[in-house]
N, C-alpha and C positions, 0 to 999 in steps of 0.2 A: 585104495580108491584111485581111478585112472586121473589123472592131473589132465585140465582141457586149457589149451593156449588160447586167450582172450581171441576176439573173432581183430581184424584188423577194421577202424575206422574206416565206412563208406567214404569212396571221392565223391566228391563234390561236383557239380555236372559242371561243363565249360561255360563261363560266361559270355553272353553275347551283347555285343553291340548296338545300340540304338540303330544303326544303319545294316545290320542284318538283313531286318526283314524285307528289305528296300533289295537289298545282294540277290535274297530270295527268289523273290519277285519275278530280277531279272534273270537267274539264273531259269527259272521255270521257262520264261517265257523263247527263251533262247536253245532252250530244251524242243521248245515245241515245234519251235522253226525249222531247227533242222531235220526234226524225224518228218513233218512236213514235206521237207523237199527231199526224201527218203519215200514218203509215199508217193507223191509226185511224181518222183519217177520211174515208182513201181506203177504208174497208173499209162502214164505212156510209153512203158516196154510193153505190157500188156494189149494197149489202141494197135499201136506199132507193128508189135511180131504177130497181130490174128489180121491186119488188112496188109502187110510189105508184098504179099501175094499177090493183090490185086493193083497195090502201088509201089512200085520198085523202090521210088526213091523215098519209102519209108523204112526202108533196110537201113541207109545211115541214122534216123530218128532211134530207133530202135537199138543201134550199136551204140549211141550216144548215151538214150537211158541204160543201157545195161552196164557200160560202164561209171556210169552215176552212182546205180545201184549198189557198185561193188566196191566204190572209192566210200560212200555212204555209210554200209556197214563195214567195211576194216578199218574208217575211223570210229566211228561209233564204238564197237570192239575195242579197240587201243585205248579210246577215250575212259571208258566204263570200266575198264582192265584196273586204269589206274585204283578206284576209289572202292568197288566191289568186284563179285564174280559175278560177269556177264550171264545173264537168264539164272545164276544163280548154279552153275555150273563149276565145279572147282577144278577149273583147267590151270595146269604149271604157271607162272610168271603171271599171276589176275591178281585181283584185290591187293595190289602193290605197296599203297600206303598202310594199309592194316595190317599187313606181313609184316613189313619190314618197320614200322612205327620206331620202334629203338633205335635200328640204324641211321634213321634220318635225325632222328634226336640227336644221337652221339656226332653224325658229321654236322649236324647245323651247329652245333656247341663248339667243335672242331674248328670248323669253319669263322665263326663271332672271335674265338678265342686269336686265331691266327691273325683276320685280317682288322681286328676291330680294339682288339685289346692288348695291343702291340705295345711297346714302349716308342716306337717312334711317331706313332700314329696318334697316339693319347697326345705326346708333349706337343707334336708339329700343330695339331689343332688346339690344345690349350693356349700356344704362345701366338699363335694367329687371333683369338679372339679380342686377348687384352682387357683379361677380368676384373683385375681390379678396376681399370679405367670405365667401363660399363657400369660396374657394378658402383665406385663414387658418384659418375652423374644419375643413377637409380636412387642411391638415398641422399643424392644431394636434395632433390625437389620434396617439397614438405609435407605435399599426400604422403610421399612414398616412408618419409621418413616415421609420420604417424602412425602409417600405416602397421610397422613393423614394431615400433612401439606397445600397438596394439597387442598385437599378438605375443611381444615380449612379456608384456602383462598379465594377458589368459597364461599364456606356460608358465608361468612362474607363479600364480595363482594354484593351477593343479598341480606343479610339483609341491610347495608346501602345502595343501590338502592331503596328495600321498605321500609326505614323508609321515613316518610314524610317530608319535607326540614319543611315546617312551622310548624308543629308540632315540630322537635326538634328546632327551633329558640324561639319559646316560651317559650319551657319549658328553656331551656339557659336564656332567659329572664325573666321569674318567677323566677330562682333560683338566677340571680346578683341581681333582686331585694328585693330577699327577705335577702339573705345574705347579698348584699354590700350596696345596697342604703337605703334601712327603712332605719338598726341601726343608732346611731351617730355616726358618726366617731370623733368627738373628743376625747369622752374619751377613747373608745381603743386605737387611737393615743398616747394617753397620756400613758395608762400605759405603752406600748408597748415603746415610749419614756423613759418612768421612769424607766425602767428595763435596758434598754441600758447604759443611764446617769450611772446609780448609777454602772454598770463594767464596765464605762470608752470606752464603746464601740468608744463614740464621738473624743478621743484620735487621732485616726486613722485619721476621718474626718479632723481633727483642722492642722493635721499634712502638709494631702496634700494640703491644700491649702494656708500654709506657705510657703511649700516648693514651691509652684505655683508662690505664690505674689513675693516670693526672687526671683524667676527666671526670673521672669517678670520685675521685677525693672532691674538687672543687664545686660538686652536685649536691657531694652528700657530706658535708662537714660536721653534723649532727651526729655521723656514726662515729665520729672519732671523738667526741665529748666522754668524759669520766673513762674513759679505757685507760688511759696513765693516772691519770689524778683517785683512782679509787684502790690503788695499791701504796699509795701514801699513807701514812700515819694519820690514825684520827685526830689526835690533836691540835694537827696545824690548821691555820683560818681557812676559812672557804675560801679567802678572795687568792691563797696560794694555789689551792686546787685549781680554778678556774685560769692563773697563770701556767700554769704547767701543761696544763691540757691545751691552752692556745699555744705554745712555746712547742710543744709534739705535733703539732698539724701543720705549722709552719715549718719546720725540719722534715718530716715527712715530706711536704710537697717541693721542700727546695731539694732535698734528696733526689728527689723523682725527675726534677727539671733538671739538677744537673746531670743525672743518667741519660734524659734525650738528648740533650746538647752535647755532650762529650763523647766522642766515639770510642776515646782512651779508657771509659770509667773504668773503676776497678772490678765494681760488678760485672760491667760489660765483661771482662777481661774473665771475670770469674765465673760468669755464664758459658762462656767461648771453650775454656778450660774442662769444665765440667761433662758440657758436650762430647767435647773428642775424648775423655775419659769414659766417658758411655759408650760412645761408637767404638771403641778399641775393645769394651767390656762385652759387648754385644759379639767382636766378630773372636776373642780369643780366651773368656772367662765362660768356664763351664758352665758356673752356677748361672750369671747370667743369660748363658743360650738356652740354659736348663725353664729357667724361670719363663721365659718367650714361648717355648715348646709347649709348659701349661697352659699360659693363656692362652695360645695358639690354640687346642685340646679343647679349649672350656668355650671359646668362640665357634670356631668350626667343626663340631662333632658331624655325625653324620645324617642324622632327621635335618639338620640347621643345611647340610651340603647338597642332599636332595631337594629340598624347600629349595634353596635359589637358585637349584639347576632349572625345577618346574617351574618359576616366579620367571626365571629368566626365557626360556624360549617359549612361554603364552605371552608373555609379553612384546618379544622380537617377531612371534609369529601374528600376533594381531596388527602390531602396527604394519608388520609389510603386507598381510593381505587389506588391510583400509586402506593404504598409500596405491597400492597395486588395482582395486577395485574401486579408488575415486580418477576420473579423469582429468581433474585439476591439483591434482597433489602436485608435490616436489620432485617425488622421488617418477611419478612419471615424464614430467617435465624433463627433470635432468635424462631420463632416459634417453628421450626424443631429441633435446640437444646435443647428447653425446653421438647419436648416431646421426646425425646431422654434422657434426663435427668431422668425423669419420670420412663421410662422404664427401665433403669438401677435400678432405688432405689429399684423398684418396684422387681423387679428381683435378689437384692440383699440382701433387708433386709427385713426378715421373718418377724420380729414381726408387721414392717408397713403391710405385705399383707396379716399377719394374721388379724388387724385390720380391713383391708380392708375388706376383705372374710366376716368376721362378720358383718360388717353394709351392706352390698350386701347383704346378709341373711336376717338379719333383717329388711331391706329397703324391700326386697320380701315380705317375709313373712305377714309383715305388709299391705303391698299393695291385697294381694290376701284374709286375715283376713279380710277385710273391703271392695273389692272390691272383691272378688271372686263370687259373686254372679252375681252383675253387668257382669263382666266380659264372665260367662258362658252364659248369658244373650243372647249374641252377637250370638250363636251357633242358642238360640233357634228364635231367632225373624227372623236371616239370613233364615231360615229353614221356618218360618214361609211364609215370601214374596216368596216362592222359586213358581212356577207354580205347581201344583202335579202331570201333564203328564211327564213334562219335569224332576222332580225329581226322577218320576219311572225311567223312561228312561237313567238318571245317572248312576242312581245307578245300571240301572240294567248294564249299559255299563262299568262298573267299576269291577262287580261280578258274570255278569253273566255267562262270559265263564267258570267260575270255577262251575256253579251250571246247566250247559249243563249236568257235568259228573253225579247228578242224573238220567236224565234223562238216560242215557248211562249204567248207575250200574243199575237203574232199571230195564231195561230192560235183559238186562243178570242175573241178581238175579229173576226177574219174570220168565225165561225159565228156570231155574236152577230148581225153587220151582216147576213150572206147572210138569216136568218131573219127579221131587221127589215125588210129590203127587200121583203123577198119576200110577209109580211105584208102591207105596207104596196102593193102593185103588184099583190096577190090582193083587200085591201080597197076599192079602185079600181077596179077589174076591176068587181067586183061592184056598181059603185052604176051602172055604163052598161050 
């Protein structure tokens, strides 16, 4: 079976301009003028060369149109050569712009590239302007600042709308796993441990839940009744149980005050102790790393890791599109200020916009050095796909009412010269 190469996608017609038609208009009518004074003065060679007979000195009238006639049509000709083949005639060097369509692509592309996309020509009019400085007092003023706010907000609306939900829960998921789950967590615990311990951070911890336990006993002194006194022998009188059990609560509680008061305590000491025996256990006892690695395992499996990848960015993505879609949020606010901010520096301190200006130059420059070819590229290939009836027809819609007025000059410089010559080759005449 013959294999058929897809047809190529139809171009697209040129687009035109609101002031086209207006172009039209005039080019039409500037059309008419001069074939006009084309007939015009086919109508007085005519009066002219059938009465010059009867009136001499309508032989210069006659000389005059006839060189009208002839300056008339060889611009016309020239003129029409350009865009079409005259009467439709396919004489050598006609329809110039439809022939040659490519070539004028390639040199007007040539052309842009050499005189336009220069590196001296970029930088000398970048560092002439003084970007940054324009561009500070632009969003210094607070329309302008809002303004762009605004629009900070739409874009950044439809980019999280098009980012993809499962695409960014993965990568959320790729990155806790690769950050939080691999590694061990022991022994970063541990150091991260070990560095607290040794400045006392634990201090704090040890404090409040002193201060917890003493509040706790002297709220609830009912829970500590018969907990010693009912390990006692039954034997002994009640009124001992009832001292024993007050004799434990008072001990406990002075126990507890003396542990907040004393930074020295032994428990303190023995808490402190215990600690850095953990954190040493954590970053260099197997069993211990082992044992983290489980719970690690048992907390973070992977239903639990996808769950707070999804938990996580429906979350981060609701709030930035509510913050982004109310106009008195925060997060617009601070937008609005920060680029108002901006504007200010930007507008105030020379050496930042000088800075600025420079790598704007250089950031050009560079871009047009390396890509200015590419770039002028665009001129010729656009040019290339263009139709070549429809690109005569542009162009001529764009030029040609200005190039009617050949046709117009010619014609009056051809009656000009026809009467001069003709003068001048009757004054001749006359002296032999």
């Amino acid at each position: 079976m013959a294999l058929t190469t897809p047809a190529a996608p139809p171009i697209p017609p040129m687009a035109e301009s609101p002031n086209d038609a207006a172009r039209r208009a005039a080019l039409t009518s500037m059309k008419r003028l001069a074939t006009g004074l084309l007939a015009l003065m086919a109508v007085i060679f005519t009066v002219s060369f059938a009465l010059q007979g009867r009136y001499p000195w309508l032989e210069y009238v006659r000389a005059a149109a006839e060189g009208g006639m002839v300056g008339a049509i060889a611009d016309w000709f020239a003129v029409t050569a350009l865009f079409r083949y005259p009467l439709g005639l396919h004489i050598p060097h006609t329809n110039i712009i439809a022939s040659r369509k490519d070539e004028i692509g390639a040199s007007l592309g040539e052309f842009v590239e050499t005189n336009f996309l220069s590196e001296g020509v970029i930088r000398g009019k970048l560092e002439s302007i003084g970007i940054a400085g324009r561009l500070g007092a632009w969003l210094g003023q607070p329309s302008n600042a809002k303004r762009l706010s605004d629009e900070v907000a739409v874009a950044g609306q439809g980019l999280l709308n098009v980012l993809g939900d499962d695409a960014i829960k993965n990568l959320i998921e790729s990155v806790a796993r690769e950050h939080l789950v691999r590694p061990e967590w022991g022994p970063g615990l541990g150091r991260v441990g070990e560095r607290l311990v040794a400045s006392g951070q634990q201090h704090a911890a040890v404090d409040l839940l002193l201060d917890r336990a003493d509040g706790w006993l002297r709220a609830h002194p009912e829970a500590f009744g018969r907990t010693v006194s009912q390990r006692l022998p039954g034997w002994l009188p009640g009124f001992v149980d009832k001292l024993v059990d007050d004799k434990a609560y008072r001990e406990v509680l002075a126990f507890v005050a003396s542990a907040r008061a004393d930074r020295q305590h032994p428990v303190r000491r023995a808490l402190d102790e215990y600690l850095t025996e953990v954190m040493g256990d954590l970053q260099h006892d197997a069993i211990m790393i082992n044992r983290v690695e489980t719970l690690k395992a048992d907390l973070v499996d992977n239903a639990r890791l996808r769950e707070f990848a999804s938990e996580t960015w429906e979350q981060v993505k609701a709030s930035l599109l509510a913050a982004l879609n109310d106009t008195d949020s925060a997060l617009r606010a601070g937008i609005e200020a920060t680029i108002s901010d901006v504007g200010a520096r930007l507008a105030a301190d020379i050496r930042l916009g000088e800075r600025i200006d420079r790598w704007i130059a250089d950031a050009a420059t560079y871009v047009v050095s390396k890509y200015g070819h590419e770039i002028a590229a665009v001129i010729t290939e656009t040019v290339e796909r263009w139709p070549a009836a429809e690109t005569a027809s542009k162009i001529e819609l764009q030029v040609g009412r200005d190039l009617q007025f050949i046709r117009i000059n010619g014609t009056v410089v051809g009656a000009l010269a026809g009467l001069m010559i003709f003068t001048v080759a009757h004054a001749v005449a006359a002296l032999f």
